[in-house]
TORLODREN-252079 format. One line per 4 residues: number of its first residue (from 1); for each residue x, y, z of N, C-alpha, C, O. Coordinates in Angstrom, 2 decimals, padded with zeros to 5 digits, always signed. Example, Ala and Ser with C-alpha at 12.3 -4.5 7.8 and 13.67 -1.06 7.14 Angstrom:
2
1> +013.19 -005.69 +007.80 +012.30 -004.50 +007.80 +013.20 -003.30 +007.80 +014.24 -003.32 +008.46; +012.85 -002.25 +007.08 +013.67 -001.06 +007.14 +012.90 +000.03 +007.87 +013.41 +001.14 +008.04
// end
This chain:
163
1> +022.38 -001.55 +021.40 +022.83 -002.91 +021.44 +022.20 -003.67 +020.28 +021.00 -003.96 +020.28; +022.97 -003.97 +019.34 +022.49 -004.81 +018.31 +022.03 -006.41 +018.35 +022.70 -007.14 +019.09; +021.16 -006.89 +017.76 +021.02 -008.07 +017.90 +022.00 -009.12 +016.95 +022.69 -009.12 +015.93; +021.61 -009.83 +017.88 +023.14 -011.20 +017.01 +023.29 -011.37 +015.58 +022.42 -011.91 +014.90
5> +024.37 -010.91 +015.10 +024.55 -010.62 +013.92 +025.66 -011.88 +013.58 +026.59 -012.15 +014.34; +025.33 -012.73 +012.07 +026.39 -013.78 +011.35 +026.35 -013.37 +010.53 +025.29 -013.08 +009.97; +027.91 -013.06 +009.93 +028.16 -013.13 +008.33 +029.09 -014.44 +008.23 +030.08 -014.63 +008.93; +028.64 -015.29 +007.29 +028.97 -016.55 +006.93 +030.05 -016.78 +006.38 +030.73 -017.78 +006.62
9> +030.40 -015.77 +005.46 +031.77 -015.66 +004.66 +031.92 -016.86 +003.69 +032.92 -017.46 +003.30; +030.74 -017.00 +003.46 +031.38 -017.92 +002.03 +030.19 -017.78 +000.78 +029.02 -017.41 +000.80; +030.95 -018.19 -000.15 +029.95 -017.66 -001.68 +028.99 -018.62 -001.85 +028.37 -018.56 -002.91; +028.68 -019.55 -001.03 +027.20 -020.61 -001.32 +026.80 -020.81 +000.20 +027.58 -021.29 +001.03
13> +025.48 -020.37 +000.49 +025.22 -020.24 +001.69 +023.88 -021.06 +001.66 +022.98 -020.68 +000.91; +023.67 -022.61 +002.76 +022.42 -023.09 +002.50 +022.22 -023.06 +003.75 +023.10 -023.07 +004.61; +020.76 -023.01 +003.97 +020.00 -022.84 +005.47 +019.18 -024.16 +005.50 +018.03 -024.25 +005.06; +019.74 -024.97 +005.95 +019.00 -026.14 +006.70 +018.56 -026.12 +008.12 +018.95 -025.29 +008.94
17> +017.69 -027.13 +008.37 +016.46 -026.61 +009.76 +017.56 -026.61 +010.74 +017.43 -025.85 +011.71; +018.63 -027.33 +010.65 +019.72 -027.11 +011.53 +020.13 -025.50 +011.79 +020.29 -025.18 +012.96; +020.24 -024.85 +011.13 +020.83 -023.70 +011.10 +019.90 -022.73 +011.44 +020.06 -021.87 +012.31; +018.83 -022.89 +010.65 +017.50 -022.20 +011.23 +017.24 -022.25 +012.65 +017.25 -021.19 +013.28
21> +016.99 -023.44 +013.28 +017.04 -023.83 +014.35 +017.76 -022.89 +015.23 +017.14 -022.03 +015.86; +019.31 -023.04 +015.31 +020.79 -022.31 +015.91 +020.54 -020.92 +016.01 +020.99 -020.30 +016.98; +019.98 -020.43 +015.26 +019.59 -018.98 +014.79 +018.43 -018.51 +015.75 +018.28 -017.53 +016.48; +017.70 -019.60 +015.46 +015.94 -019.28 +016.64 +016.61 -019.34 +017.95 +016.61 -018.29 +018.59
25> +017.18 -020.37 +018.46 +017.82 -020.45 +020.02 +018.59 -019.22 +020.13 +018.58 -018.86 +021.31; +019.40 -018.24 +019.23 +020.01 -017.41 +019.69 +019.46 -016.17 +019.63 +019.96 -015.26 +020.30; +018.59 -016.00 +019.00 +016.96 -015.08 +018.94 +016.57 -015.38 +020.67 +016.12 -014.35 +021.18; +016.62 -016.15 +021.32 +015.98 -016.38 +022.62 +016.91 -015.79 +023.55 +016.31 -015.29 +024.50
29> +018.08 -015.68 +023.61 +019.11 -016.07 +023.89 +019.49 -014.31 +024.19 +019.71 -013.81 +025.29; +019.49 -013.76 +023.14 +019.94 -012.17 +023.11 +018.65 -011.40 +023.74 +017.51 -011.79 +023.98; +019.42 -009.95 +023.91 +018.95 -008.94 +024.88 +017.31 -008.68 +024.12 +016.16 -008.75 +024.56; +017.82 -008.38 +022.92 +016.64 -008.09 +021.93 +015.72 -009.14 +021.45 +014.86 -008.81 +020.63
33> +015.78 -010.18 +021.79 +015.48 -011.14 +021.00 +014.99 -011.80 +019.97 +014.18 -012.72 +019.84; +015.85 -010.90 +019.02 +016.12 -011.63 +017.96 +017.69 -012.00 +017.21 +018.67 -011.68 +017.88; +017.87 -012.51 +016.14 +019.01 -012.68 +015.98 +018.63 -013.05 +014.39 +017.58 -013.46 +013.90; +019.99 -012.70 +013.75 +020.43 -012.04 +012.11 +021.38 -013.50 +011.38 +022.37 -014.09 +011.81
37> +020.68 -013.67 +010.34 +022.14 -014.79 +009.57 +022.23 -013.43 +008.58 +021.30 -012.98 +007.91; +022.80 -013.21 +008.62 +023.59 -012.06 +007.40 +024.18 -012.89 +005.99 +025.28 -013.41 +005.85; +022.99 -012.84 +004.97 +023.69 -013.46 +003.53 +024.37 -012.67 +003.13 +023.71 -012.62 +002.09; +025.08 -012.01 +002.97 +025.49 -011.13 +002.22 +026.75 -011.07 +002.92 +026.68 -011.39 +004.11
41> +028.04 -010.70 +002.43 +029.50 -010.94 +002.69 +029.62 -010.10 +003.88 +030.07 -010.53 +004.94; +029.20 -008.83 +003.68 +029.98 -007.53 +004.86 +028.72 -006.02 +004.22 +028.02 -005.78 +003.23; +029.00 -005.51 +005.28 +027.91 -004.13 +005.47 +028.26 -003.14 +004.19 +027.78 -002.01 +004.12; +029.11 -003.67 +003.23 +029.47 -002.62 +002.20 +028.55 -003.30 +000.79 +028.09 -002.83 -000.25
45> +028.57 -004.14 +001.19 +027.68 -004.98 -000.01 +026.61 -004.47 -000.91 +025.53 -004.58 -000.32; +026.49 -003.99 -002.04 +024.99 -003.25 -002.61 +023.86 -004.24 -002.04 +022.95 -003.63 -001.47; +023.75 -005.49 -002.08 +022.65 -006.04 -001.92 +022.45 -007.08 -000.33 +022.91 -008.22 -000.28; +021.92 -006.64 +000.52 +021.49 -007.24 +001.90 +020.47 -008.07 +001.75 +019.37 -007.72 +001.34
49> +020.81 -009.39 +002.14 +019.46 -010.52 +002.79 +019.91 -011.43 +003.55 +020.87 -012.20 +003.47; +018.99 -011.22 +004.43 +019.22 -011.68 +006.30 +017.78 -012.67 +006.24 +016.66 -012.58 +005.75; +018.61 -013.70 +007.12 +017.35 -014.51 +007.67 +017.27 -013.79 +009.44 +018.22 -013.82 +010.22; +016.19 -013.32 +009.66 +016.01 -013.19 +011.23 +015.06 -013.51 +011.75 +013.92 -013.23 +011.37
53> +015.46 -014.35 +013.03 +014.52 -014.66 +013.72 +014.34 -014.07 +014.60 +015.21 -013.40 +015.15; +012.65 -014.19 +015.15 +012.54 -012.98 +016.45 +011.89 -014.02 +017.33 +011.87 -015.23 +017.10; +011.42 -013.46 +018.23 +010.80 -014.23 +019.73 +009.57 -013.29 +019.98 +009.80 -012.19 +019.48; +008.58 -013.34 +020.48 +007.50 -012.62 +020.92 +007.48 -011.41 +021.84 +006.70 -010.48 +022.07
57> +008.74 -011.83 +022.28 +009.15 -010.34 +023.17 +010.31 -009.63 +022.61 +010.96 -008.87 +023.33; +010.63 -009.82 +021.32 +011.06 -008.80 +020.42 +010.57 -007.08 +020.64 +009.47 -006.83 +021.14; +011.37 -006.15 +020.25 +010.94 -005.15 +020.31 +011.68 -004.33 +018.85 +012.76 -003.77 +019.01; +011.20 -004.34 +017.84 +011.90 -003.55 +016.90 +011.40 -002.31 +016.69 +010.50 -002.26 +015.85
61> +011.90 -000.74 +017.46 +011.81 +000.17 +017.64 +011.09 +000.92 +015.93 +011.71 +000.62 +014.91; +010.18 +001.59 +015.83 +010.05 +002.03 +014.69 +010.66 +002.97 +014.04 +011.01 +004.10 +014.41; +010.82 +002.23 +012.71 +011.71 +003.45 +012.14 +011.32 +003.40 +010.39 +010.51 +002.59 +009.93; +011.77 +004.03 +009.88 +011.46 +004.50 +007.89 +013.61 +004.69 +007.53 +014.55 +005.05 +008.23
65> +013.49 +004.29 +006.37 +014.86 +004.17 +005.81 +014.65 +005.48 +004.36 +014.03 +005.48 +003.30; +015.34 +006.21 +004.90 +015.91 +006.66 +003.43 +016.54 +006.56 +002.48 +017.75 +006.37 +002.66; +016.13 +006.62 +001.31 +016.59 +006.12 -000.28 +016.82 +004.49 +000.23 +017.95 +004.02 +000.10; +015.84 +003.71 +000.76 +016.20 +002.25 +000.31 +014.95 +001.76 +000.39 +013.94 +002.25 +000.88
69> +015.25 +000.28 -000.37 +013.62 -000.68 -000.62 +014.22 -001.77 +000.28 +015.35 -002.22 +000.43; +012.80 -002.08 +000.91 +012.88 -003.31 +001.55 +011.57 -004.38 +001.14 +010.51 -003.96 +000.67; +011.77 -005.42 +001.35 +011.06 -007.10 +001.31 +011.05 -007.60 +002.30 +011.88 -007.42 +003.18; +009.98 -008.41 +002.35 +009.55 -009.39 +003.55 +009.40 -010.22 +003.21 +008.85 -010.01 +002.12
73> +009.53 -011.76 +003.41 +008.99 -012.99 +003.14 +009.52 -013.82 +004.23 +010.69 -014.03 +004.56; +008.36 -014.26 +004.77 +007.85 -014.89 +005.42 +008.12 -016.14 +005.87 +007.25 -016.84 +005.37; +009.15 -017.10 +006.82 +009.54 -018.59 +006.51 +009.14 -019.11 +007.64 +009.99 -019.92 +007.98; +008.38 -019.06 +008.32 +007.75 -019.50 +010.11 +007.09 -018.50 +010.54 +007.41 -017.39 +010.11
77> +005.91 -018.63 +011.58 +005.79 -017.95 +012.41 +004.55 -017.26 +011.86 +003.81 -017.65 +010.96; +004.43 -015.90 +012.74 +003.49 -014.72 +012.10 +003.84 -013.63 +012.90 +004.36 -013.29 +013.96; +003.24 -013.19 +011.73 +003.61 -011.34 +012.67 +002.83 -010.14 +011.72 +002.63 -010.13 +010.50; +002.50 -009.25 +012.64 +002.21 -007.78 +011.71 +003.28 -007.00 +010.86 +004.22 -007.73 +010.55
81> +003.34 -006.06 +010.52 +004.23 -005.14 +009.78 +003.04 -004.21 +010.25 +001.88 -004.30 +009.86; +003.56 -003.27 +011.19 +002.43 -002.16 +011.61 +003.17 -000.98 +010.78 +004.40 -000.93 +010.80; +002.37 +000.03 +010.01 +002.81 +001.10 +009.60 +002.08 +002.30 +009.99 +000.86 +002.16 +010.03; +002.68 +003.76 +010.37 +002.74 +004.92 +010.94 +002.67 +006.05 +010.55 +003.63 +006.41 +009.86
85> +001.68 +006.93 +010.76 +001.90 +008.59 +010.29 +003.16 +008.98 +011.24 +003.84 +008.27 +011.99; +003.24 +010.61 +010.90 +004.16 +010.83 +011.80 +003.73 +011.60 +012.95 +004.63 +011.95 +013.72; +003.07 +011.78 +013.10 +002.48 +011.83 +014.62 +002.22 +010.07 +015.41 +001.84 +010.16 +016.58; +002.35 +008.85 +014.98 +002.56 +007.41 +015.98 +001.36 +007.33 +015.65 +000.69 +006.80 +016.54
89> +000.75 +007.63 +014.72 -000.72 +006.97 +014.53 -001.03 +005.91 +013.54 -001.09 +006.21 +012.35; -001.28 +004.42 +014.01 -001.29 +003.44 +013.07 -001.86 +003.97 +011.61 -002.60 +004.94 +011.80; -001.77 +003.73 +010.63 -001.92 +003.63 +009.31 -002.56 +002.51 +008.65 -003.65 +002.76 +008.16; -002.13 +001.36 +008.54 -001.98 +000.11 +008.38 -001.24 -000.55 +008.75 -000.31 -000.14 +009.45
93> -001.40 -001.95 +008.38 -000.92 -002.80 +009.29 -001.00 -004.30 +007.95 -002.07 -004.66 +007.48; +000.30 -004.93 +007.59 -000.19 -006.76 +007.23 -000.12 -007.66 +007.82 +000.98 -007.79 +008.37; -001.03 -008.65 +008.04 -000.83 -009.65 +008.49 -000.47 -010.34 +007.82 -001.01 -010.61 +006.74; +001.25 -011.16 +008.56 +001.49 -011.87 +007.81 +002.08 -013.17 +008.20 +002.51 -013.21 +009.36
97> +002.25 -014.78 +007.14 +002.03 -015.86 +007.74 +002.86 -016.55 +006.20 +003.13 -016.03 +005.12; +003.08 -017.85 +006.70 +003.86 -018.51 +005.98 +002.98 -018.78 +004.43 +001.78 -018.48 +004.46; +003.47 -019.26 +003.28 +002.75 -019.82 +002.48 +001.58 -021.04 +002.88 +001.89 -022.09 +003.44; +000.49 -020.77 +002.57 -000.35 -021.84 +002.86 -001.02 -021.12 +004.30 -001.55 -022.08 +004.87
101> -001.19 -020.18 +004.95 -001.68 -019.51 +005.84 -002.94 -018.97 +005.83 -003.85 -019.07 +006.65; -002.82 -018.19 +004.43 -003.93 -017.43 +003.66 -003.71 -015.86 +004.05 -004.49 -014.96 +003.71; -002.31 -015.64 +004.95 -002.36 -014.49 +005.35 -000.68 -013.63 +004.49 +000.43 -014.10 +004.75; -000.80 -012.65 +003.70 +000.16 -012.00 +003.08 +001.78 -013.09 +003.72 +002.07 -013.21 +004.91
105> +002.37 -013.56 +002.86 +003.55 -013.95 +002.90 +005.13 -013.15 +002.49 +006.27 -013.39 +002.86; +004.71 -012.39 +001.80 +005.66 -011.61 +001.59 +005.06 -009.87 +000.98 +004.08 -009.62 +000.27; +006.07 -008.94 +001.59 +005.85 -007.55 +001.01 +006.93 -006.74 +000.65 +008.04 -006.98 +001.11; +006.74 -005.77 -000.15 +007.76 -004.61 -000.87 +007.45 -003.36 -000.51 +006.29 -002.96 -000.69
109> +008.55 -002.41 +000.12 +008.28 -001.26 +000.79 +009.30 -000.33 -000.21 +010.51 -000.54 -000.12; +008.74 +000.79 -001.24 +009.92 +001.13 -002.02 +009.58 +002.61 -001.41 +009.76 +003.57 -002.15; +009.11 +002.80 -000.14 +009.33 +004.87 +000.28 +009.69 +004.85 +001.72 +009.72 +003.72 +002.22; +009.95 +005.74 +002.41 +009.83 +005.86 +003.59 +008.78 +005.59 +004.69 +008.22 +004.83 +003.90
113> +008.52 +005.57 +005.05 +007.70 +005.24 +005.75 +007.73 +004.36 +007.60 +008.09 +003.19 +007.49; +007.48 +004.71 +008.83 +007.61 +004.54 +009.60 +006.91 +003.28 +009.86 +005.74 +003.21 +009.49; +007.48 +002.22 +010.47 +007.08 +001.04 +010.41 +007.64 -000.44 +011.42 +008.78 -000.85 +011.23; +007.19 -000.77 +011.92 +007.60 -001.72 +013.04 +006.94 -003.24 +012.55 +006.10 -003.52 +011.69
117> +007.84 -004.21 +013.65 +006.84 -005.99 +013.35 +006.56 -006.32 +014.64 +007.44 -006.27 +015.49; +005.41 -006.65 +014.91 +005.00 -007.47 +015.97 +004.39 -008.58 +016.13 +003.21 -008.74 +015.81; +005.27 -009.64 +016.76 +004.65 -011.06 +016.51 +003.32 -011.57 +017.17 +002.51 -011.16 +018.00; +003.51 -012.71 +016.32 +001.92 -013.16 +016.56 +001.41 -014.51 +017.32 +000.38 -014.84 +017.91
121> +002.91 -015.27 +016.93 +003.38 -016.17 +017.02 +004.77 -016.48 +018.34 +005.34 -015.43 +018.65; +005.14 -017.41 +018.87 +006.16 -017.29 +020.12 +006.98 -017.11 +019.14 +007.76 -016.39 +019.75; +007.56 -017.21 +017.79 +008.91 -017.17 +016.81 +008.36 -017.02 +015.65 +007.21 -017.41 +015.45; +008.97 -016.54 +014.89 +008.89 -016.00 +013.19 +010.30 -015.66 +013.25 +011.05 -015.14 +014.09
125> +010.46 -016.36 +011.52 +011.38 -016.17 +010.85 +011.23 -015.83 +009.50 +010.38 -016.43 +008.86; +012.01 -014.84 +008.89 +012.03 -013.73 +007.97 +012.80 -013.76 +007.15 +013.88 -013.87 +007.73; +013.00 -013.71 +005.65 +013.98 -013.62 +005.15 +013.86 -011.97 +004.29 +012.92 -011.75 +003.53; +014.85 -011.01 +004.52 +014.95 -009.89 +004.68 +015.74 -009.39 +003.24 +016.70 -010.04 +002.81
129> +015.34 -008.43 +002.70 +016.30 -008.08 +001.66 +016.06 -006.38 +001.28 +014.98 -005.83 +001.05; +017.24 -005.84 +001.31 +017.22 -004.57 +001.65 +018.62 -004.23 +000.26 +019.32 -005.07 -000.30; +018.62 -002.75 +000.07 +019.75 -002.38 -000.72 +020.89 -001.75 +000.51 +020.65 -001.10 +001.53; +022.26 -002.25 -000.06 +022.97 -001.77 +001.10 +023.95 -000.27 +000.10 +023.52 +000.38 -000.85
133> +025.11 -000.18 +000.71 +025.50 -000.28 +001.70 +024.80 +000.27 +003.14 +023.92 +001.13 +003.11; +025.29 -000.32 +004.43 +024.65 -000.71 +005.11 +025.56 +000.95 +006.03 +026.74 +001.15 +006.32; +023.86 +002.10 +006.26 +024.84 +002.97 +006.77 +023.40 +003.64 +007.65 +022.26 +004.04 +007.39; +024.48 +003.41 +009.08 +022.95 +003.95 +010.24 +022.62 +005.22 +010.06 +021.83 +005.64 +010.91
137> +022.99 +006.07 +009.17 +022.40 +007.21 +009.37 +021.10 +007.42 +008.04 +020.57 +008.47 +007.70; +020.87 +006.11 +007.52 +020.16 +006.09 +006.36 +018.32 +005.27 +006.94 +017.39 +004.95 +006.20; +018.41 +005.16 +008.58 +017.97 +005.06 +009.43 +016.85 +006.20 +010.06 +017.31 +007.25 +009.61; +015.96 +006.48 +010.63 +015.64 +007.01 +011.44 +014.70 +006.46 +012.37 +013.71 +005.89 +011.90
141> +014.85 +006.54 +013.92 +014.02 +006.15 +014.67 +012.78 +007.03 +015.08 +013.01 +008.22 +015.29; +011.73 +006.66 +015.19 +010.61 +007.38 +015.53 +010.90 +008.20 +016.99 +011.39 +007.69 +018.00; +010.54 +009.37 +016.87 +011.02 +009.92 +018.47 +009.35 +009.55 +019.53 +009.32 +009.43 +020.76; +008.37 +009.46 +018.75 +007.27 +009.38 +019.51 +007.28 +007.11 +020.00 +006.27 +006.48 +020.33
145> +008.31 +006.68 +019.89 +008.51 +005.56 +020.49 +009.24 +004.95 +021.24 +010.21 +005.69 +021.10; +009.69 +003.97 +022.15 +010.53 +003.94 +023.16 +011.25 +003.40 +022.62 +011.13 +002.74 +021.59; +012.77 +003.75 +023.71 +013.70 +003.46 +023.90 +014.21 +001.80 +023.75 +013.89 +001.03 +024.66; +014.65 +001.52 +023.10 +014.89 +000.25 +023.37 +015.47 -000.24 +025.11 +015.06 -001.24 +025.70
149> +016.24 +000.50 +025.52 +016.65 +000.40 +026.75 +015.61 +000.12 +028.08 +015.89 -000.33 +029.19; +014.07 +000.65 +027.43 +013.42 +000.83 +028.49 +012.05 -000.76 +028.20 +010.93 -000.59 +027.70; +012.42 -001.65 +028.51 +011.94 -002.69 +028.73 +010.61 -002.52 +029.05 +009.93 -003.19 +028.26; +009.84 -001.87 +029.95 +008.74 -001.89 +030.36 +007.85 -001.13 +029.17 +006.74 -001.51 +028.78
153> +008.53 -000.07 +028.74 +008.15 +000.79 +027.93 +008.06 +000.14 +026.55 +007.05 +000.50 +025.95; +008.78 -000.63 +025.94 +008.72 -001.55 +024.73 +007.51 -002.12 +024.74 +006.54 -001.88 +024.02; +007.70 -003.28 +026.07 +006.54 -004.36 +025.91 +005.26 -003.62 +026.01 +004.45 -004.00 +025.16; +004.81 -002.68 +026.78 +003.60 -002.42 +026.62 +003.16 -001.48 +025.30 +002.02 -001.14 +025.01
157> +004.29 -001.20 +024.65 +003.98 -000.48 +023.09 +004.30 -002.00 +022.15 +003.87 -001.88 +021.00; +004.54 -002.53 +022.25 +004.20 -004.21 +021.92 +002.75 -004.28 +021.83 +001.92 -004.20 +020.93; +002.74 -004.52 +023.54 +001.06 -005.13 +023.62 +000.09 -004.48 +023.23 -000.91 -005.14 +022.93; +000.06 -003.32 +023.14 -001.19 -002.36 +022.14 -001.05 -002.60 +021.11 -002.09 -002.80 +020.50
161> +000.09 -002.70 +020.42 -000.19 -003.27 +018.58 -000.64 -004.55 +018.74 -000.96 -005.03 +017.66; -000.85 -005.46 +019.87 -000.86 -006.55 +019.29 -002.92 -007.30 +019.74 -003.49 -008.39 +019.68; -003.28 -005.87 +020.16 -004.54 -006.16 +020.63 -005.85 -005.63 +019.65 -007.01 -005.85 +019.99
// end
């Protein structure tokens, strides 16, 4: 089950607190809770950047992308970027926080690598930029982590990263 996904469909796209806002309420709102403004026209696009917002009981299952780079920067909120051997054993971890925080605001991930976010904050918002096209098998989920389906099992692999 994907989280709430907008593509805007138009060639000048501005994010005012209004919209930001609309975006956070529907981050609350969904199963996953978070929710996607999709800049970028459609999933074929070479270049992806998403504003997403999450909620504290977010659960973004860990996973590493093949052949793509990803960015983080930071527009509300806080949260980790926990990273993983492949046996589920933390690695590192950034803390990270808006400009003016003192805590990493933005990062660049150019390998694979297994990797999850856990907030810090009741909401964080993200602005996301990834190379597309946008294809799930360029994906992999960690098998040593839960199910998204299994609710109990999320939050308490939540609450250990977050202690």
């Amino acid at each position: 089950m994907p989280a709430a996904r907008y593509f805007p469909g138009q060639s000048l796209i501005e994010i005012t607190p209004g919209l930001l806002a609309q975006v956070k309420a529907d981050a609350a709102r969904e199963p996953l809770r978070r929710a996607r403004l999709c800049l970028h026209p459609d999933a074929t696009h070479p270049l992806h950047e998403m504003v997403i917002a999450f909620t504290r009981e977010s659960y973004v299952r860990p996973h590493r992308h093949k052949n793509k780079c990803e960015s983080m920067h930071i527009i509300e909120g806080e949260l980790d970027v926990v990273f993983f051997d492949d046996a589920g054993k933390e690695t590192s971890r950034i803390r990270m926080g808006p400009v003016g925080s003192g805590k990493t605001f933005y990062y660049r991930l150019t390998n694979s690598q297994w990797h999850t976010v856990v907030l810090r904050t009741d909401t964080a918002v993200i602005h996301e930029t990834t190379n597309g096209p946008f294809n799930a098998a360029d994906s992999e989920f960690a098998p040593w982590s839960p199910e998204p389906v299994d609710a109990v099992a999320c939050a308490t692999f939540n609450r250990r990263l977050t202690q």
